[in-house]
N, C-alpha and C positions, 0 to 999 in steps of 0.2 A: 504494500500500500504506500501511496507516494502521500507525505504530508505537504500540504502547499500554505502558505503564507500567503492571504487574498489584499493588498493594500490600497484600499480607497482614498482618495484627497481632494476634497473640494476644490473646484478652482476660484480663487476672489475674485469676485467683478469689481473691476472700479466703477464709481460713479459717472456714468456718459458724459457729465458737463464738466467735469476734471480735467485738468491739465493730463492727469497721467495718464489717461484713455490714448491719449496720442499715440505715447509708448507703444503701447499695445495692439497697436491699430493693423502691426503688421505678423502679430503673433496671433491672431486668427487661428483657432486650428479646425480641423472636421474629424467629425466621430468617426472612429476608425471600425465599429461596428455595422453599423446602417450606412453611413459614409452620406447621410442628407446635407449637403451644406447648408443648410435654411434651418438646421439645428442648431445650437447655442451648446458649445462644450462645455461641461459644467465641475467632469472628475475626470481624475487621471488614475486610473488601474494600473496597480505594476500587480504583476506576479514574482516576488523575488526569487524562487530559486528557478525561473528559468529566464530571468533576466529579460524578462518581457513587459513593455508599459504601451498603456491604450487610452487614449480619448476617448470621454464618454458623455454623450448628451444628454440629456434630461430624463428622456423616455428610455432609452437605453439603460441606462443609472437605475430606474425604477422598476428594469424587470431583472435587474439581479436577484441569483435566490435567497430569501427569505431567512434559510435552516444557515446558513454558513456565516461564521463569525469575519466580518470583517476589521480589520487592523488599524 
């Protein structure tokens, strides 16, 4: 049986009428699941022990399962 360590991390939105929105303006990403660009990325999934991270949308985010402890 493989143990995996599941790591979820919100991503911060800055306030749209911010300066530091600009920043960010080219750090845009798209869900690496559904891959909708007209989705809003919202977390970042790594799975550490296989060295894998994913963007993840709103709606994506929310069909993770339920039963598994997230990090």
């Amino acid at each position: 049986m493989l143990d995996l360590t599941v790591k979820v991390t919100d991503v911060p939105r800055p306030d749209l009428n911010s300066a530091s929105w600009v920043g960010h303006a080219g750090a845009l990403l798209t869900c690496d699941r559904c891959h909708e660009v007209d989705e809003i990325v919202v977390a970042i999934m790594e799975i550490e022990p296989l060295e894998e991270t994913w963007a993840l949308c709103g709606p994506c985010k929310q069909e993770l399962p339920r039963g598994f402890h997230l990090a």
